[in-house]
Backbone as numpy.savetxt, mean C-alpha at the origin, in Angstrom:
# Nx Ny Nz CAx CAy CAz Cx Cy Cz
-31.29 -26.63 21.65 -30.75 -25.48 22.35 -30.74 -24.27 21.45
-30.68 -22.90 22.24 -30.74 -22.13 21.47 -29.53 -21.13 21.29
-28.13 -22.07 21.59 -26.95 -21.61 21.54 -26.52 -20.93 20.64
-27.17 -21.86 19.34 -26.48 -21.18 18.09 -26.09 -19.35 17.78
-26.90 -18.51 18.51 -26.73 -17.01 18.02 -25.77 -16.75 18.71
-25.24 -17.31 19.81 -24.37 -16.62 20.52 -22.60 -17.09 20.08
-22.10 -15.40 19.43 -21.30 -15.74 18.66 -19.86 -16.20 19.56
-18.77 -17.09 19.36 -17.81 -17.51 19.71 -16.83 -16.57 20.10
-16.47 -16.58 21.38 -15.55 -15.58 21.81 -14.16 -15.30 21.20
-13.89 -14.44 20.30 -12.85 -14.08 19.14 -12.87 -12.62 19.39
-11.32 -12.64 19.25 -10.68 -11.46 19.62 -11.09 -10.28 18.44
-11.54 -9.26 18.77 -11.49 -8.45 17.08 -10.32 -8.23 16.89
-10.24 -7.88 15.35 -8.83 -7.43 14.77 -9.30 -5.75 15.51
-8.07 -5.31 15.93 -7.99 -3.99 16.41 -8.04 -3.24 14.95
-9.10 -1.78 14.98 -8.86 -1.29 14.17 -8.69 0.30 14.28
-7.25 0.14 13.75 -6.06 1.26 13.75 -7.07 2.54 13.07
-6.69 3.88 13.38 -7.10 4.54 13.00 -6.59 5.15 11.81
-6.83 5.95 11.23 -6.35 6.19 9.82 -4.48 7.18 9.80
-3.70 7.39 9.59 -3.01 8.27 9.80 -2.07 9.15 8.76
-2.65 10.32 9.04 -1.84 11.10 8.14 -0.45 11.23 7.98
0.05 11.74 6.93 1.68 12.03 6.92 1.99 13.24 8.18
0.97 13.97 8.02 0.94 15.05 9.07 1.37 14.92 10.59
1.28 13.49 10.36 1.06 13.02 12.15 2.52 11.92 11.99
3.32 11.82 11.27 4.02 11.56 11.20 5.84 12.01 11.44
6.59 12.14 11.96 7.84 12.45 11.86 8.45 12.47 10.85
9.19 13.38 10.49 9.50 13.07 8.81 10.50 11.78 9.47
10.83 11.49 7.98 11.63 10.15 7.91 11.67 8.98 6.84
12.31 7.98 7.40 11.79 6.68 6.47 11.44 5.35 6.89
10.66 5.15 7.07 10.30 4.12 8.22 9.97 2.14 7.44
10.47 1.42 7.57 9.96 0.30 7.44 8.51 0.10 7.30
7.57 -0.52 6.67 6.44 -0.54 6.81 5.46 -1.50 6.19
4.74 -2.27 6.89 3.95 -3.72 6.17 2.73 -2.98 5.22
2.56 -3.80 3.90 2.01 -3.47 2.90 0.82 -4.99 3.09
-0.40 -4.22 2.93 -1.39 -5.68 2.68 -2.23 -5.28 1.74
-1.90 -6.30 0.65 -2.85 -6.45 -1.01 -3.68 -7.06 -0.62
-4.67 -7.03 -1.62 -6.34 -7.55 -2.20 -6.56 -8.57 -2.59
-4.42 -8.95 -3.41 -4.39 -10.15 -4.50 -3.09 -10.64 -3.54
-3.02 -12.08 -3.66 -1.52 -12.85 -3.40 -0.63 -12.51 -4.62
-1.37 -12.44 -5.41 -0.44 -11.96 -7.11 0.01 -10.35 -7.02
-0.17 -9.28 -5.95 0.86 -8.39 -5.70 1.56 -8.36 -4.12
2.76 -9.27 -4.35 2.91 -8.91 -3.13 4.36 -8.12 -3.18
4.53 -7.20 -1.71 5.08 -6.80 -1.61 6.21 -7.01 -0.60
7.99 -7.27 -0.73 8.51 -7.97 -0.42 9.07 -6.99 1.18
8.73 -5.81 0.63 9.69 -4.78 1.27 9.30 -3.34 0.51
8.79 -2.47 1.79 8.09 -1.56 2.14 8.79 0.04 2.66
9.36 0.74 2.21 9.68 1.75 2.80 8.56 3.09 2.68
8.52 3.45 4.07 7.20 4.97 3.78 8.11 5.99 4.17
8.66 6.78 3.69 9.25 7.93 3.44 8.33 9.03 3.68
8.43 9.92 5.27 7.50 11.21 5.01 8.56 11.88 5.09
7.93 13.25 4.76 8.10 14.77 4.58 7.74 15.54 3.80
7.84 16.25 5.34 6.52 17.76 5.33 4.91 17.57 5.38
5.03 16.56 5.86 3.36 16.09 5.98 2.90 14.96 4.81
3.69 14.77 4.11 3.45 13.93 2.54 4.25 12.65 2.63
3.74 11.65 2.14 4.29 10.37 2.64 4.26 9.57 0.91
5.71 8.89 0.92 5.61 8.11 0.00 5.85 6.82 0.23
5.58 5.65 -0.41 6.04 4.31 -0.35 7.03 3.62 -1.25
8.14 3.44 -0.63 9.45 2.73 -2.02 8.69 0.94 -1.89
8.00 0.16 -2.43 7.17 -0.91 -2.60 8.23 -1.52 -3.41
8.83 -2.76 -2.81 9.67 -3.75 -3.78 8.90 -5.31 -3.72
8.52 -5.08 -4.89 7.97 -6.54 -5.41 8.50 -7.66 -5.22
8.00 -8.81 -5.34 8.40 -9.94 -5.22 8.89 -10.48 -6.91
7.36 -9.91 -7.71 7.61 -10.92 -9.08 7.77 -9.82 -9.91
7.91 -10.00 -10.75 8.54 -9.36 -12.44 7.30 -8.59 -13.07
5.86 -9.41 -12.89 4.94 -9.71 -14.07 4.50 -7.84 -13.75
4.26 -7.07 -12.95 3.73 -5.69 -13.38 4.82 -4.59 -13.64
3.93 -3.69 -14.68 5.28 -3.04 -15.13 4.63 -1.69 -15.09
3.97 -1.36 -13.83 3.75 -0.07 -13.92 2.02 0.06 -12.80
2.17 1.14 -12.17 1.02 0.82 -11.53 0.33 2.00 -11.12
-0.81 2.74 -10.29 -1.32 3.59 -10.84 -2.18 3.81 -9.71
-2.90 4.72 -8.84 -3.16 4.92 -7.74 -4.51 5.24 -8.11
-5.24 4.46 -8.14 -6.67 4.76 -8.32 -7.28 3.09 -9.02
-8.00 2.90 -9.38 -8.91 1.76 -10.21 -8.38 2.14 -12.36
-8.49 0.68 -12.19 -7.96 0.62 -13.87 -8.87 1.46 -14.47
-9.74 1.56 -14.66 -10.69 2.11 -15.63 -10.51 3.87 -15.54
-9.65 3.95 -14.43 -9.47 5.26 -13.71 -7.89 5.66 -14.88
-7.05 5.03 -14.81 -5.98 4.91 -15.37 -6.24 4.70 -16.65
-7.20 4.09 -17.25 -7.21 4.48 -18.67 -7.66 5.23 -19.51
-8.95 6.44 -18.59 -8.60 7.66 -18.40 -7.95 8.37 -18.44
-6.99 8.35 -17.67 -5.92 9.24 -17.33 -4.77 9.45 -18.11
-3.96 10.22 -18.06 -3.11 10.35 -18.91 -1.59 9.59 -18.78
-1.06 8.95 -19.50 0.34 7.88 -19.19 1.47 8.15 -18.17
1.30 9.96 -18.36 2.27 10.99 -17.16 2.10 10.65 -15.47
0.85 9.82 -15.39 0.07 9.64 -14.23 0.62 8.67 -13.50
0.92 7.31 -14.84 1.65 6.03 -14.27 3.20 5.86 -13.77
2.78 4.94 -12.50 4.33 4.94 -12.02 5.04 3.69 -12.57
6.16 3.94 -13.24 6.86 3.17 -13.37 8.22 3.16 -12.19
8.57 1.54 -12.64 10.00 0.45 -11.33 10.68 1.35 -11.79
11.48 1.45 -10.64 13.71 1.11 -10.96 13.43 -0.68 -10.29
14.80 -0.67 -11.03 15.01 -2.03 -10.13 15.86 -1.50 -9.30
16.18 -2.08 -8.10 16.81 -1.81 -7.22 17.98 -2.97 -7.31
19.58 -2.94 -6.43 20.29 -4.05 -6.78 20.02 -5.27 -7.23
19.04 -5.73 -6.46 18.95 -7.54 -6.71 18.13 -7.81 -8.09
17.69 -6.50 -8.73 17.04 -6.99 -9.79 15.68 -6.61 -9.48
14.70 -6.82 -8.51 13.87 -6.46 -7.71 13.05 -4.99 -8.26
11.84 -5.42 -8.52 11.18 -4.14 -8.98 10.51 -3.10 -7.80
10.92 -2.09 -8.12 10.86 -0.80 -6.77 9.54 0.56 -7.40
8.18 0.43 -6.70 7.36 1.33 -7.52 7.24 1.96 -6.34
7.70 3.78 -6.90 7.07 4.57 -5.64 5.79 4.84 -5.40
5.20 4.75 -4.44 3.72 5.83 -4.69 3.56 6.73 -3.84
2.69 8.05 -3.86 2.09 8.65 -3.00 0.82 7.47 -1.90
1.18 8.12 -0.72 0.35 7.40 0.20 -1.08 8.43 0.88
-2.25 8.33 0.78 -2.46 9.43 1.08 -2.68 8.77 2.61
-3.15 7.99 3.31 -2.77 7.72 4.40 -2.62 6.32 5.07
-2.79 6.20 5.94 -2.12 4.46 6.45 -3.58 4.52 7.27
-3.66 2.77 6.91 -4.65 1.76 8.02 -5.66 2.13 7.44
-5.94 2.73 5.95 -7.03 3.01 5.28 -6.58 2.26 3.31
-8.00 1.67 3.20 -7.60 1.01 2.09 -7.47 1.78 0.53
-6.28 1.63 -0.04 -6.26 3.10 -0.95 -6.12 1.92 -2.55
-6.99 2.41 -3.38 -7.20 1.80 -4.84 -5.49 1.62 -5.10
-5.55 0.89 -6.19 -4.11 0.87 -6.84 -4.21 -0.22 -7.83
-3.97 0.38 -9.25 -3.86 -0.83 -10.14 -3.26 -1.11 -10.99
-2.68 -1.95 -10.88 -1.35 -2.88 -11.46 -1.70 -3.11 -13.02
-0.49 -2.75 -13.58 -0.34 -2.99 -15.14 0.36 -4.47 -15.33
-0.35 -5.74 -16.08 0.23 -6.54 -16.26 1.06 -6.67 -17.63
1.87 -7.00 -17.48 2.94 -6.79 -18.97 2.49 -8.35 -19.48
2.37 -9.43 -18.75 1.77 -10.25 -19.80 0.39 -10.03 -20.46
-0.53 -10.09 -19.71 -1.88 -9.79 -20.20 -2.18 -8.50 -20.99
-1.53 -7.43 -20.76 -1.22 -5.96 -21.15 -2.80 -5.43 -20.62
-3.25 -5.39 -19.46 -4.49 -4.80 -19.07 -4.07 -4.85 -17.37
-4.81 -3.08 -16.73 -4.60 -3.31 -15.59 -5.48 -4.04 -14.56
-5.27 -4.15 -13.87 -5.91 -4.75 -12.66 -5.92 -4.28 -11.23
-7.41 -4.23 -10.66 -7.53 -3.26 -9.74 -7.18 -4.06 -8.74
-6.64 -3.65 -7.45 -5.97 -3.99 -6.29 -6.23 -2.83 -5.58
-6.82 -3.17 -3.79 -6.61 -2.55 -3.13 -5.13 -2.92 -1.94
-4.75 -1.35 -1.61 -3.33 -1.54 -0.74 -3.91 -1.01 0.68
-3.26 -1.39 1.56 -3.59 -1.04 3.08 -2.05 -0.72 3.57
-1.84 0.37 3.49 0.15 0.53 4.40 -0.20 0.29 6.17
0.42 -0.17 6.61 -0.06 -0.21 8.12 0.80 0.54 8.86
0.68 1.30 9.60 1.12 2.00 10.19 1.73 0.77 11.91
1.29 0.04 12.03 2.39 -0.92 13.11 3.68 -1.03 13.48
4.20 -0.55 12.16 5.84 -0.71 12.75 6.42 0.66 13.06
5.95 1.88 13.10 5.96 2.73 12.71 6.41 3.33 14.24
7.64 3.54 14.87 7.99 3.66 16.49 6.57 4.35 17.20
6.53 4.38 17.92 4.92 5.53 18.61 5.78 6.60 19.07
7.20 7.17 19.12 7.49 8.05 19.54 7.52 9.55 17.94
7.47 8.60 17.13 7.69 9.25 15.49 5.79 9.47 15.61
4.86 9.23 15.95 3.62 9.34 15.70 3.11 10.46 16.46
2.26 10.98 16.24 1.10 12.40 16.86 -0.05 12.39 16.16
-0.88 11.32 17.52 -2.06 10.69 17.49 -2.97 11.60 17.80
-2.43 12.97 18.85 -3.15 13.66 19.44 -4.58 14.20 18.30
C-alpha cells in the first residue's frame, strides 16, 4: 500500500502570534516560561508591563545559576559584567532573575551562568502569552 505518506491526523500546536508589551495592559500578570534545557526551569513567572516595556520576575527552581544574560554566552562574554542580571532571593530562599522581555510566543536567547562549572550556557526562553486575560490584550 501506498499509505505510508499520508501523515496521521494530529492536531497542530496553535501558533500564537508574537506580542508586544505595547499590546499589553500595563500590569503584572502570571505567566508560563518554556526553556531549551530541563536544567532551567522556571518555577514561577511574573511579566510585569509598563508603558509598552515588559519585564519577567523568573523564580527558579535550583540554586546552580548565578546570573544570567539575554542574548547567547559568547554574546555575554563580550559584553560588559554591567549587562548581567543577577537573583534576589525572594522569601523561600528561591532565586528571582529579572529580565527584559522583548516579546512573548517568540523564542528570545538567554544564557545562564553556572556557578559550578563557572561558564555560561546558552538557553533559549519562550514567555507565553496564554494566561494572559484577552481583555488586558490588543491584538488589533
Amino acid at each position: 500500500g501506498c499509505s505510508a505518506d499520508i501523515p496521521e491526523e494530529t492536531e497542530p500546536e496553535p501558533v500564537m502570534p508574537v506580542i508586544l508589551g505595547s499590546q499589553i495592559a500595563d500590569g503584572t500578570y502570571e505567566i508560563d516560561v518554556e526553556a531549551s534545557s530541563s536544567m532551567f526551569r522556571v518555577v514561577k513567572c511574573l511579566l510585569i508591563v509598563e508603558n509598552g516595556t515588559m519585564q519577567a520576575e523568573m523564580t527558579m527552581s535550583g540554586q546552580g545559576y548565578g546570573m544570567v544574560y539575554m542574548g547567547k554566552g559568547e554574546e555575554a562574554l563580550l559584553d560588559s559584567a554591567d549587562t548581567y542580571i543577577p537573583f534576589v532571593l525572594d522569601e523561600n530562599g528561591g532565586k528571582v532573575f529579572t529580565v527584559p522581555v522583548e516579546g512573548l510566543n517568540m523564542e528570545l536567547d538567554c544564557a545562564a551562568w553556572s556557578i559550578r562549572k563557572e561558564k555560561w550556557y546558552d538557553r533559549v526562553l519562550i514567555f507565553h502569552s496564554e494566561r494572559i486575560p484577552p481583555e488586558s490584550l490588543n491584538m488589533e
